[in-house]
C-alpha angles and dihedrals in degrees: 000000000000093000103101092047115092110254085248089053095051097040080058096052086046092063092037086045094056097036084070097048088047094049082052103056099042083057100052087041093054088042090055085048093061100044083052096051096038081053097050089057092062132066121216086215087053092050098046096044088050083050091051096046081042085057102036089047091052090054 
């Protein structure tokens, strides 16, 4: 597929080629961070009582 792409050129695309991978993956990584952190400042016990009073004070 490469072959006809001098061995400069596709070292090149090599590096190109894993930068990307690597920005990917820093993004996702720093994504995931934010969920986590967003998660660690709630209590399942907090959210379901708060569902229970919403629903108590509807009826």
């Amino acid at each position: 597929m490469f072959d006809n792409l001098s061995p400069l050129t596709q070292l090149i695309l090599v590096f190109v080629g894993l930068a990307i991978l690597f920005l990917a993956v820093v993004a996702n990584n720093k994504r995931n961070k934010g969920k986590l952190s967003d998660r660690s400042t709630k209590s399942f016990k907090k959210r379901i009582e708060e569902k229970r009073r919403e629903k108590d004070d509807k009826d």
